[in-house]
C-alpha positions in Angstrom: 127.9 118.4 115.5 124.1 118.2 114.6 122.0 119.5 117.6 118.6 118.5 119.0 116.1 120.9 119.3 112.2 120.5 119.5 109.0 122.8 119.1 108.8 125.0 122.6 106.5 127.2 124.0 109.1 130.6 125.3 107.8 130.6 128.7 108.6 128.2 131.7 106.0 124.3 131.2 106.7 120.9 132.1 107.4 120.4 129.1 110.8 122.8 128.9 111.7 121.1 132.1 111.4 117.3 130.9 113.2 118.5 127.4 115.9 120.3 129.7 116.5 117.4 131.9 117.2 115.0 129.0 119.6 117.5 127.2 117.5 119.4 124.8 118.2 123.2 124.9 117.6 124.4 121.2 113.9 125.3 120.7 112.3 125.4 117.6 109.7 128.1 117.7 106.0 127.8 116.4 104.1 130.9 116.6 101.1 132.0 114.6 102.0 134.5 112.2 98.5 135.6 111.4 98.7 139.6 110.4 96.3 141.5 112.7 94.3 144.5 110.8 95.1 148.0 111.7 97.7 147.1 114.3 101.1 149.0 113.8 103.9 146.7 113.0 105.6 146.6 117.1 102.1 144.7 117.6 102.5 142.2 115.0 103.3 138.7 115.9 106.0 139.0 113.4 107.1 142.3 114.3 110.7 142.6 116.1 109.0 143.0 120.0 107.0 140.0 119.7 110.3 138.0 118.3 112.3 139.9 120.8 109.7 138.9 123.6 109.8 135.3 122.5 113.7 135.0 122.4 114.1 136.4 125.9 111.3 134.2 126.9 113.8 130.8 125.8 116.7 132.6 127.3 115.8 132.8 130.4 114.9 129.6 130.8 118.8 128.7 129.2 117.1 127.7 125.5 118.6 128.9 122.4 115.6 130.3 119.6 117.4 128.0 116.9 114.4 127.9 114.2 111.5 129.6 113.7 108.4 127.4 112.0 105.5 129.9 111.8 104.9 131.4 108.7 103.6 134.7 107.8 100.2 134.5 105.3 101.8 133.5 102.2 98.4 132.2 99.9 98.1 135.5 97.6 102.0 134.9 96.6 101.2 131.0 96.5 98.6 131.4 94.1 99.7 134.8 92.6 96.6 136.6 93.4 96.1 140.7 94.4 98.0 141.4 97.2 100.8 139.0 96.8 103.2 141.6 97.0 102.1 143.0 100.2 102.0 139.4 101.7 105.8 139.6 100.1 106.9 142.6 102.1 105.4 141.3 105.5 107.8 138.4 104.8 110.2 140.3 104.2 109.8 142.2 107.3 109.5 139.1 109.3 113.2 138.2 108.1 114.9 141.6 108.8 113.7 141.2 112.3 114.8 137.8 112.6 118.4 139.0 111.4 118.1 141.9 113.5 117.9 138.9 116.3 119.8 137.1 114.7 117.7 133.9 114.7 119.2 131.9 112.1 116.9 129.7 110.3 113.1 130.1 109.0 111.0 127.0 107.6 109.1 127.9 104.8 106.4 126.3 103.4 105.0 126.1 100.0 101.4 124.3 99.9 98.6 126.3 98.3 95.4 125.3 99.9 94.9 122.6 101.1 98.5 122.9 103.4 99.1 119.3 105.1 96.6 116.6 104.3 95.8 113.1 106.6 93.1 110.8 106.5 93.0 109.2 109.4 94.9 109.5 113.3 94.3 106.6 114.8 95.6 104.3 112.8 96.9 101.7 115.3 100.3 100.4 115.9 102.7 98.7 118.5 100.5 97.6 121.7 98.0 100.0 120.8 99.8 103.5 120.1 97.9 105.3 117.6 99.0 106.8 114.3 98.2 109.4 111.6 98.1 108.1 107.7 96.9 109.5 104.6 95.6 106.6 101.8 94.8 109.2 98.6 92.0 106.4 97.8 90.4 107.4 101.1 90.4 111.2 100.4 86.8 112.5 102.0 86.6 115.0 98.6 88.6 114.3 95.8 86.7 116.9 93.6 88.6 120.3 92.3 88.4 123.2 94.6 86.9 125.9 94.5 90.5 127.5 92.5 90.0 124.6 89.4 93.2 123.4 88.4 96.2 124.9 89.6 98.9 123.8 86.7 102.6 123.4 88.3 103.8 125.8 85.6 101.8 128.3 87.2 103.0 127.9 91.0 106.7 126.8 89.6 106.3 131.0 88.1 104.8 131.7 91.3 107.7 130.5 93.5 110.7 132.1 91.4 108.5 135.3 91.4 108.9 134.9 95.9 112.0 133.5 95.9 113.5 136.5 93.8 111.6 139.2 96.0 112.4 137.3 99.3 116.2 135.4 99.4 117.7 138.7 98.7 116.1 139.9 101.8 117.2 137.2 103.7 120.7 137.5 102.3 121.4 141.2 103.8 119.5 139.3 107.6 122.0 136.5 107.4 118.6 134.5 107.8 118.5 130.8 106.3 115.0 129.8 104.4 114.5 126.0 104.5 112.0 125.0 102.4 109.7 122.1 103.8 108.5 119.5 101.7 105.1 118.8 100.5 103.2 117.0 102.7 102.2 114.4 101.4 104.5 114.6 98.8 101.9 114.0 96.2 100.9 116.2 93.1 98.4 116.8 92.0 95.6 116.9 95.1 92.5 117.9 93.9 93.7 119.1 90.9 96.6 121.7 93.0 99.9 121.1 91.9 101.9 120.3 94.6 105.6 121.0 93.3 108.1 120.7 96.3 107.2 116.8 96.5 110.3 115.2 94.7 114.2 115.4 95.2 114.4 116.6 91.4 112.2 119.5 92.1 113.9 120.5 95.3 117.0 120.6 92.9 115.1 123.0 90.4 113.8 125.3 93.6 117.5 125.8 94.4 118.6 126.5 91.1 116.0 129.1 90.5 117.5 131.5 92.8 120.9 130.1 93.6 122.3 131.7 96.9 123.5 130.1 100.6 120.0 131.4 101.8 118.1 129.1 99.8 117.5 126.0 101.0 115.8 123.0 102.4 114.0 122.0 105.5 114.6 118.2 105.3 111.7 116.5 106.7 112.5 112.9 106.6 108.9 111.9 106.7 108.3 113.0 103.5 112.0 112.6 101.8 111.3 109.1 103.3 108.4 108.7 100.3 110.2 110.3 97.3 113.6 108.0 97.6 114.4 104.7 98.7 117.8 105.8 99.6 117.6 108.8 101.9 121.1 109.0 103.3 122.1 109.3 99.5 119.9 112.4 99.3 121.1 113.9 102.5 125.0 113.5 100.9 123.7 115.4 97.6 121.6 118.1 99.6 124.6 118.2 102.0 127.4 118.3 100.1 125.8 121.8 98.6 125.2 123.3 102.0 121.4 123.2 101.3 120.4 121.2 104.3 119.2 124.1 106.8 117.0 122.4 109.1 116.0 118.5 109.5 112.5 116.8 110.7 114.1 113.7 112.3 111.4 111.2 111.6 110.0 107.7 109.6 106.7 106.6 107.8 105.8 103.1 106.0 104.4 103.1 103.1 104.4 105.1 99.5 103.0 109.1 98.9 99.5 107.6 98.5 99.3 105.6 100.9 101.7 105.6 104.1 101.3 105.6 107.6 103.6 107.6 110.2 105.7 105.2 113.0 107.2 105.5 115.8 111.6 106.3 115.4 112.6 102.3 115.5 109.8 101.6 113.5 109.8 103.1 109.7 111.6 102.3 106.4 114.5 104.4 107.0 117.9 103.3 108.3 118.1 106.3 110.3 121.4 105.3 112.0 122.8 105.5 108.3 120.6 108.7 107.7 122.9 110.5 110.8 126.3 109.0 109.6 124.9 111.3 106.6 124.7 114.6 108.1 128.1 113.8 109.8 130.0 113.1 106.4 128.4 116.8 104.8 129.5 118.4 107.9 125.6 119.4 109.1 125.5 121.0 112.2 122.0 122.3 112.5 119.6 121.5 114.4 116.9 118.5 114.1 113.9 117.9 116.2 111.7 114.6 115.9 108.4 114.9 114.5 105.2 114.0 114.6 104.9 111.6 117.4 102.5 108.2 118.0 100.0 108.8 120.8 101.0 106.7 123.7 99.1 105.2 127.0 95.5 104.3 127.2 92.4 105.9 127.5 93.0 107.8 130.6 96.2 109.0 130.2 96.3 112.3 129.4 100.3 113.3 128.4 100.5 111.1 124.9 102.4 113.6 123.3 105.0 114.1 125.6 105.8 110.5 126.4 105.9 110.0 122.8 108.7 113.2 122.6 110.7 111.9 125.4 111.1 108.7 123.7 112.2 110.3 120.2 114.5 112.5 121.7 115.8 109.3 123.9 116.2 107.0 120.5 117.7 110.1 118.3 120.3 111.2 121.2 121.6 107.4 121.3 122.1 107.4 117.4 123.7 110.0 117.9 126.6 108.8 120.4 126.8 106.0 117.9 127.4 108.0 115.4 129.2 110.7 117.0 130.7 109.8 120.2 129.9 110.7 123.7 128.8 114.3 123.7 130.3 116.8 126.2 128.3 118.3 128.8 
């Protein structure tokens, strides 16, 4: 059974109590990862007492830690620079005290840079909502940066060099590493290859250091933009017990130029997309993603209206797809 789960803070909000009282009890956690000088490694935010701390924190509010979503700094090994190796071993760290935990599942990232790029958001939509897009014409600075050309051969080298220094690590934690895609999934930006942006590349990131560890964090916003049949890619990625974690949510448009929607609005059959995950036996977690913002001027709780929605839509696909879930 896939479960739903959404970003949470591990202490007692509003929030926690409106996701509790619709059914959401996984938590996907979002910490900054951020290495603080000098500071011994119990004081780090990715050291085993802050994780520890942050576990017990969802616990006692009856919320199980299901995903972790920060990332330690990771731009030396991105771009193979001095000092990649000691970014490598704070990883590693960071997934010995998740096993140690035993929280199951880390979302990696892999965008040198210039990380997640939108133009715009507030980009309107039904009665008013507002939405983020990217339009690559509409870039503020298309110019190089200040790295010049970064070739995909190079970060393609760069990636097998972390993947064999990291998944072996996370194979002795029993920790899964689910890669998120590119976002957008567009290469290059700015003359940085962005090389986790299609599903033939995903294929080539698993193959380059084949284990159960190594897989994908399938955000469907982005999948959404390199396939026009999604459920298809879910059955391929699924069938090889790749799919580790899943951003449940839609776009319009194509990796230049797209625009994000609300659940019941994009270019996805998402009914279709969860009859996938049931046929590949998924039963991870999802959470929805990157919601509209609701209400008018004066209204100050967008973000969580928008959530509550989501989760609303995604738990009724669900029972269509799965049944009535137990209490």
């Amino acid at each position: 059974m896939i479960k739903l789960a959404y970003v949470a803070a591990p202490e007692p909000n509003t929030a926690n109590t409106l996701m509790k009282q619709v059914g959401v009890t996984h938590a996907v956690y979002y910490p900054s990862l951020a290495t603080i000088p000098n500071a011994p490694e119990d004081q780090q935010p990715w050291g085993y007492a802050a994780l520890a701390r942050a576990k017990a924190g969802f616990e006692a509010m009856g919320m199980q830690m299901s995903v972790i979503e920060g990332r330690p700094p990771m731009e030396k090994i991105k771009l193979g620079q001095p000092g990649r190796d000691e970014e490598i071993e704070v990883v590693n760290k960071f997934l010995r005290n998740m096993g140690a935990l035993k929280i199951p599942v880390w979302c990696s990232m892999w965008m040198p840079i210039l990380g997640v790029i939108r133009t715009a958001y507030n980009i309107p939509t039904r009665a008013g909502a507002q939405v983020s897009a990217f339009d690559h014409a509409r870039l503020p600075d298309r110019a190089l940066t200040a790295h010049g050309v970064v070739s995909e051969e190079e970060q393609w080298a760069n990636l097998k060099y972390f993947l064999e220094k990291t998944v072996p690590v996370a194979e002795e934690a029993g920790v899964k590493m689910a890669m998120h895609p590119d976002d957008p999934p567009l290469s290059p930006i700015r003359g940085v290859a962005r090389i986790i942006s299609t599903v033939e590349n995903y294929q080539r990131m698993l193959d380059l250091v084949p284990s159960p560890m190594n897989g994908i964090g399938l955000c469907q916003g982005n999948f959404a933009l390199m396939t026009k049949d999604l459920p298809a890619v879910i059955r391929h990625f699924g069938k090889q017990g790749k799919i580790h974690f899943v951003h449940f949510r839609d776009v319009r448009g194509t990796p230049d130029n797209f625009v994000e929607t609300f659940h019941d609005d994009g270019q996805t059959d998402l009914l279709e997309c969860l009859r996938a995950y049931r046929d590949v036996g998924y039963e991870g977690v999802m959470r929805p993603d990157h919601y509209p913002k609701m209400g008018d001027a004066d209204f100050n709780d967008e973000h969580t209206m928008a959530r509550l929605f989501a989760v609303g839509y995604i738990k009724g696909l669900r029972e269509a797809v799965y049944g009535k879930i137990p209490e």
